[in-house]
N, CA, C and O atoms as CSV, one atom per row, in Angstrom:
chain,resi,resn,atom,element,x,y,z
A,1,UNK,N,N,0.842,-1.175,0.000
A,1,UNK,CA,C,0.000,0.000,0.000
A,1,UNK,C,C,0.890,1.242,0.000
A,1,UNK,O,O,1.644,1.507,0.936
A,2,UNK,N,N,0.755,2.032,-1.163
A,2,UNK,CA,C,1.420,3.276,-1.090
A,2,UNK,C,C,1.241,4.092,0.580
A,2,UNK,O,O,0.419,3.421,1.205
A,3,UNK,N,N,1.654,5.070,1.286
A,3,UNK,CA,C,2.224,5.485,1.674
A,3,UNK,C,C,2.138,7.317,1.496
A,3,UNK,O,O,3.093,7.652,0.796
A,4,UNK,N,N,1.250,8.615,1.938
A,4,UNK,CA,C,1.332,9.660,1.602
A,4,UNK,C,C,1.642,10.501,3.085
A,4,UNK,O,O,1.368,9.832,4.081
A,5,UNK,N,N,2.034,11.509,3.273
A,5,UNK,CA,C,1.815,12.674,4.411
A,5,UNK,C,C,1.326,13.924,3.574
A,5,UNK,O,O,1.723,14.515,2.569
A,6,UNK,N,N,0.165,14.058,4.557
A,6,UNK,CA,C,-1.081,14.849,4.367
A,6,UNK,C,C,-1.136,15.745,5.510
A,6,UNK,O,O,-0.567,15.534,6.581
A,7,UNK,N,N,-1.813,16.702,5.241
A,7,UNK,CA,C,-2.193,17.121,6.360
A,7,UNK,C,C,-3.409,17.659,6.120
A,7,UNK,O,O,-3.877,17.367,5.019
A,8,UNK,N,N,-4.289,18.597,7.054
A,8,UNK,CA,C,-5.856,19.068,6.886
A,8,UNK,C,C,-5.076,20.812,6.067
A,8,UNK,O,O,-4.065,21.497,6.220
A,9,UNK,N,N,-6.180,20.825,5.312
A,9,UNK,CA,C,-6.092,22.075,4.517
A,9,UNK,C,C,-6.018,23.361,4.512
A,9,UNK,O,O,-5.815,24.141,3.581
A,10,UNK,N,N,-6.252,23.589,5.967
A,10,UNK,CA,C,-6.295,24.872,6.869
A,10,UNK,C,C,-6.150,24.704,8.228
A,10,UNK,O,O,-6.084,23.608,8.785
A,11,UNK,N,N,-6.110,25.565,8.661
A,11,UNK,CA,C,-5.517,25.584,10.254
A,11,UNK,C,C,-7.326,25.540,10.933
A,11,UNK,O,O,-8.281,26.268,10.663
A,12,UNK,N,N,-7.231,24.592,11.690
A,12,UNK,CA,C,-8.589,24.528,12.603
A,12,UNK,C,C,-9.722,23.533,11.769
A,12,UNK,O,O,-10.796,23.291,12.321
A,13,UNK,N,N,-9.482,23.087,10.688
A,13,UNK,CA,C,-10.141,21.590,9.950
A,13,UNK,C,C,-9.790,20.945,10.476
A,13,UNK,O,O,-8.622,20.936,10.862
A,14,UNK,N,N,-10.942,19.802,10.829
A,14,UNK,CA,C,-10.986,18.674,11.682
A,14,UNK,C,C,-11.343,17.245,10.851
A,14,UNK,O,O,-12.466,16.740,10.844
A,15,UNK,N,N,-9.874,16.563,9.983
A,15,UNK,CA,C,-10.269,15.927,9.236
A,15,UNK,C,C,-10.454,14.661,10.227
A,15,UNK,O,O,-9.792,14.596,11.263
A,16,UNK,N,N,-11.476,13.558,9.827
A,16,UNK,CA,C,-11.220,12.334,10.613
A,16,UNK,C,C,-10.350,11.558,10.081
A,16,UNK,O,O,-9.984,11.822,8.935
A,17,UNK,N,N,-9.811,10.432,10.757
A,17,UNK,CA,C,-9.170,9.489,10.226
A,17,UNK,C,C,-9.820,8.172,9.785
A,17,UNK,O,O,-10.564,7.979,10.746
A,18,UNK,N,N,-10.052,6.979,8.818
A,18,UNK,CA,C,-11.258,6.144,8.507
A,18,UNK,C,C,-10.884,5.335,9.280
A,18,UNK,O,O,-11.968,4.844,9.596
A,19,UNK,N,N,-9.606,4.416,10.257
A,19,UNK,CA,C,-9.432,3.427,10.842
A,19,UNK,C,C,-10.167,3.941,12.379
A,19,UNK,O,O,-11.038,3.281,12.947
A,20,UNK,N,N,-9.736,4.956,12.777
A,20,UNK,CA,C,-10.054,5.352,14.084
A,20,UNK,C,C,-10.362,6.505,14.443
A,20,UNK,O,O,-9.786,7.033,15.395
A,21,UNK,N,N,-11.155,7.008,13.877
A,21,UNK,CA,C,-12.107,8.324,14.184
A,21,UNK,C,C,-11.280,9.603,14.565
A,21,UNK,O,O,-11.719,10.732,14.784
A,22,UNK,N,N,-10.055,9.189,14.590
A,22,UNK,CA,C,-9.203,10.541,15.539
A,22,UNK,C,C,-9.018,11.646,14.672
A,22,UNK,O,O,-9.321,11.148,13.588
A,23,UNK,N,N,-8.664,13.024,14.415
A,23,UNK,CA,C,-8.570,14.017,13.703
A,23,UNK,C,C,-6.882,13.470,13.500
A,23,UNK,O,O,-6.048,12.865,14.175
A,24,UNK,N,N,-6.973,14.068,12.192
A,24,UNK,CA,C,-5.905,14.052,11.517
A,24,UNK,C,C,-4.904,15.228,11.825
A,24,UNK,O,O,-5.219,16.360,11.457
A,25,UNK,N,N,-3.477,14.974,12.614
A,25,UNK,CA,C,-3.209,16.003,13.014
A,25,UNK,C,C,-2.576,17.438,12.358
A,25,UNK,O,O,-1.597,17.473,11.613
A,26,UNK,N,N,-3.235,18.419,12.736
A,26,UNK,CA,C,-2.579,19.894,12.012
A,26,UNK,C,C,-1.365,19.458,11.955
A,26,UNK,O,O,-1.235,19.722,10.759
A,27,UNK,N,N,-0.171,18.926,12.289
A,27,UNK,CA,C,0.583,18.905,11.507
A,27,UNK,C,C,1.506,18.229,10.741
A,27,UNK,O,O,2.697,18.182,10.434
A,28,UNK,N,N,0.087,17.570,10.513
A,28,UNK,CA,C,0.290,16.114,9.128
A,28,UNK,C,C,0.798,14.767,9.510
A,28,UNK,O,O,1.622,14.648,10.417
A,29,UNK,N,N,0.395,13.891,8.939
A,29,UNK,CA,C,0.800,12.674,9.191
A,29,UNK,C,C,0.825,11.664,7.964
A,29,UNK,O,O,0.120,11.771,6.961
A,30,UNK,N,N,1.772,10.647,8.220
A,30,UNK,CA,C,1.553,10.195,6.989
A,30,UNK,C,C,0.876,8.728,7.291
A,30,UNK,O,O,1.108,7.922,8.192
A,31,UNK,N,N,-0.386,8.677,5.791
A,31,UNK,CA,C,-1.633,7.564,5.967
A,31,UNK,C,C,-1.183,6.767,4.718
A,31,UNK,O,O,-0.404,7.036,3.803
A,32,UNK,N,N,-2.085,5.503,5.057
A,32,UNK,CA,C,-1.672,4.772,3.754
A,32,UNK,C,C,-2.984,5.332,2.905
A,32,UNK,O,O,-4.162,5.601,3.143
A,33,UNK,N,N,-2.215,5.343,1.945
A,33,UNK,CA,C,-3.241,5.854,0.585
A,33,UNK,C,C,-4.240,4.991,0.505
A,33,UNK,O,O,-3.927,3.814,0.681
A,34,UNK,N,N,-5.305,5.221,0.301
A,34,UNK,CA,C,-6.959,4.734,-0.114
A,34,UNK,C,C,-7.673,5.824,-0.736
A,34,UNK,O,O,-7.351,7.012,-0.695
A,35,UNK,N,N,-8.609,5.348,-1.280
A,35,UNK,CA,C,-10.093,6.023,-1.931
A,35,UNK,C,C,-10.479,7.122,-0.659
A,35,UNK,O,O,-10.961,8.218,-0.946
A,36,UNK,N,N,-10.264,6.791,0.546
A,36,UNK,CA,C,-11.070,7.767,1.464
A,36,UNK,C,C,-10.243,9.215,1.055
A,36,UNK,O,O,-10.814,10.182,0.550
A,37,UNK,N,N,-8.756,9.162,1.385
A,37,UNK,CA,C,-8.135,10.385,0.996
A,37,UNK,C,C,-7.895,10.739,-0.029
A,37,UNK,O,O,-7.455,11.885,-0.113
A,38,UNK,N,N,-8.056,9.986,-1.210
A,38,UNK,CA,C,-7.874,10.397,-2.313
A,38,UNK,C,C,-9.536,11.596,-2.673
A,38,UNK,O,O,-9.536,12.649,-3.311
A,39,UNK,N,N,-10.432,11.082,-2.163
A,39,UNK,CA,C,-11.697,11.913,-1.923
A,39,UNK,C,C,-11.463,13.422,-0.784
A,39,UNK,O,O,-11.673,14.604,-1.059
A,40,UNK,N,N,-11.190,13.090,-0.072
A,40,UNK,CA,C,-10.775,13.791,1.169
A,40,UNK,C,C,-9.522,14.903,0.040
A,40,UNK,O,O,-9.623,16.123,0.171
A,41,UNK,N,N,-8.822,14.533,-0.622
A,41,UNK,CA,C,-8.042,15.304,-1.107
A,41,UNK,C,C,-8.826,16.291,-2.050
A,41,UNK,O,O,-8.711,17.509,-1.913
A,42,UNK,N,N,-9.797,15.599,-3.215
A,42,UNK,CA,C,-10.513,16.104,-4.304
A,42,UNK,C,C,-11.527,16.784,-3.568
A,42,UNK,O,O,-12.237,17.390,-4.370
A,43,UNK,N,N,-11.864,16.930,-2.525
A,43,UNK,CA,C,-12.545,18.244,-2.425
A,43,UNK,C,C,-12.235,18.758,-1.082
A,43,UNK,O,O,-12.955,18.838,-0.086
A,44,UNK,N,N,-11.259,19.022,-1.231
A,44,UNK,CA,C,-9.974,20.055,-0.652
A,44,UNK,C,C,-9.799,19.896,0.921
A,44,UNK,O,O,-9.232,20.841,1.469
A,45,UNK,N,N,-10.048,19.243,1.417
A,45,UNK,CA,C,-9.887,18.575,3.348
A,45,UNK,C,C,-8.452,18.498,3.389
A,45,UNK,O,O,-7.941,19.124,4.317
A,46,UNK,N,N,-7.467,17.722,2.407
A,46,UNK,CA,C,-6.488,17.512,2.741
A,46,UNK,C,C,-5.661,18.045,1.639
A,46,UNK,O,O,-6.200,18.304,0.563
A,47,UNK,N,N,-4.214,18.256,1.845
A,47,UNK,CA,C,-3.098,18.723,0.858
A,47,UNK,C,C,-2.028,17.970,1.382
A,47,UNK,O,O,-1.925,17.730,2.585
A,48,UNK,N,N,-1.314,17.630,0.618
A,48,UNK,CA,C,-0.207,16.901,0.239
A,48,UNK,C,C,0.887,18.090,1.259
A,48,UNK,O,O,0.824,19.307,1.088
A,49,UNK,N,N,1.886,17.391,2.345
A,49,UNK,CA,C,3.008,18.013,2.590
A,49,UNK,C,C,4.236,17.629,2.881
A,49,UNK,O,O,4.523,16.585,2.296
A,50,UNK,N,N,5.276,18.152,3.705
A,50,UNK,CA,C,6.383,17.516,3.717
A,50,UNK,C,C,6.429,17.081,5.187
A,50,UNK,O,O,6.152,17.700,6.215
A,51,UNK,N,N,6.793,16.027,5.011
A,51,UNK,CA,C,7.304,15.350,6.518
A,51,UNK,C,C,8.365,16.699,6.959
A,51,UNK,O,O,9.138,17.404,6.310
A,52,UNK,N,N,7.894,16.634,8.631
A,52,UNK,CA,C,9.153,17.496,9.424
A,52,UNK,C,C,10.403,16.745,9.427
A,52,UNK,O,O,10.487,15.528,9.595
A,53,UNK,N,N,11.694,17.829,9.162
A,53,UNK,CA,C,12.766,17.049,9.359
A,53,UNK,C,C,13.456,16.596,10.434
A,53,UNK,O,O,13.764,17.284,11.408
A,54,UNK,N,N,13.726,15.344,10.257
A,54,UNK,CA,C,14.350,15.120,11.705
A,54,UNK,C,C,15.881,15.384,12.203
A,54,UNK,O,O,16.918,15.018,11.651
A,55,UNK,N,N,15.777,15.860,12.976
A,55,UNK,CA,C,17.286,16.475,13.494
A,55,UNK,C,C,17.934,15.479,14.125
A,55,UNK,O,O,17.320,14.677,14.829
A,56,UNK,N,N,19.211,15.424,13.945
A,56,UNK,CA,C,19.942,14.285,15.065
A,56,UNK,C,C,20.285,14.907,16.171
A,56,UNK,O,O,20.897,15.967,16.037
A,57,UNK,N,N,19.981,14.412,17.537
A,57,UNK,CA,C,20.229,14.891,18.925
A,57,UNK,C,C,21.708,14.814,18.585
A,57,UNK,O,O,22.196,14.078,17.728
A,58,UNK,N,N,22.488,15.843,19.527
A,58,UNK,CA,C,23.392,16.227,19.548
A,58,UNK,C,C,24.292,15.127,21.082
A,58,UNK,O,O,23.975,15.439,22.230
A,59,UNK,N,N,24.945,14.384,20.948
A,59,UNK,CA,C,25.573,13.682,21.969
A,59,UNK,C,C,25.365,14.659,23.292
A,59,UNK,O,O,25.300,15.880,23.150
A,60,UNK,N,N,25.264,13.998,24.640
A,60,UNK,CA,C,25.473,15.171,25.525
A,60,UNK,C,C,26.684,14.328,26.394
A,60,UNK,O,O,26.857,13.109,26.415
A,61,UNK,N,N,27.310,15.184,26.965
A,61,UNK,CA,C,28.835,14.873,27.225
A,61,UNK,C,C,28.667,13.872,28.654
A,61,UNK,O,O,27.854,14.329,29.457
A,62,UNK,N,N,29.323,12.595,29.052
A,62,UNK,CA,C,28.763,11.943,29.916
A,62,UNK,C,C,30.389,12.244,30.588
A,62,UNK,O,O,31.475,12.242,30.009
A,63,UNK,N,N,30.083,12.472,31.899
A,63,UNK,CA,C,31.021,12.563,33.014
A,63,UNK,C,C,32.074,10.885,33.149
A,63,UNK,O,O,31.676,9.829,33.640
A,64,UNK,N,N,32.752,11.023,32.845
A,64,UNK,CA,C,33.716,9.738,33.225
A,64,UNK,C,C,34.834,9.740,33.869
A,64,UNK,O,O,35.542,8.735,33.933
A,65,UNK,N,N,35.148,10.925,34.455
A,65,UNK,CA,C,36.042,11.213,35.314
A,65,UNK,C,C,35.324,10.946,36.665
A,65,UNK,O,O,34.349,11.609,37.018
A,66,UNK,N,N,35.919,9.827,37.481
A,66,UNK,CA,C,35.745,9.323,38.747
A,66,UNK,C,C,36.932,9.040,39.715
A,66,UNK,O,O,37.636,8.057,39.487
A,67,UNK,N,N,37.197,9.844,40.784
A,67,UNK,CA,C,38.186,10.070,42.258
A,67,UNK,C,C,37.851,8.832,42.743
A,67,UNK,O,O,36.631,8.712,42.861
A,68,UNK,N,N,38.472,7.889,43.059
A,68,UNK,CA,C,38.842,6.777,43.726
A,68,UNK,C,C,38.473,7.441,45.262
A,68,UNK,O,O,38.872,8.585,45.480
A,69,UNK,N,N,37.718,6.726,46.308
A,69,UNK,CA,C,37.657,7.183,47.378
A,69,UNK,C,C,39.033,6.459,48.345
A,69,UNK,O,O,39.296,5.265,48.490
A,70,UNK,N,N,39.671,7.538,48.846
A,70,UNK,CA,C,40.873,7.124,50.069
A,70,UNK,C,C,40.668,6.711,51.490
A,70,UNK,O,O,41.637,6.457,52.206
């Protein structure tokens, strides 16, 4: 099954989702393609967008310096 990220067409449209009723979130998600969104697209609920990019976390520095207790 193809594979799209969509999102709702305006800010404050409350598209549903067909597996589980939930709104489709403002800021997009990606569904497997069917007839529902391909409808949902043709009269304008949804638009085609870009996945957010994902950033790589930046290492954070781990302490490894440890004093032997005397």
């Amino acid at each position: 099954m193809t594979k799209r990220f969509i999102k709702p067409a305006r800010e404050g449209l409350v598209v549903r989702q067909p597996l589980n009723g939930r709104p489709l979130p403002a800021e997009g998600a990606e569904v497997d393609w069917s007839g529902y969104w391909a409808r949902r697209m043709a009269d304008g609920s949804v638009v085609k967008a870009k996945p957010p990019q994902k950033t790589k976390a930046k290492p954070t520095a781990v302490a490894t310096d440890q004093k032997e207790a005397d």
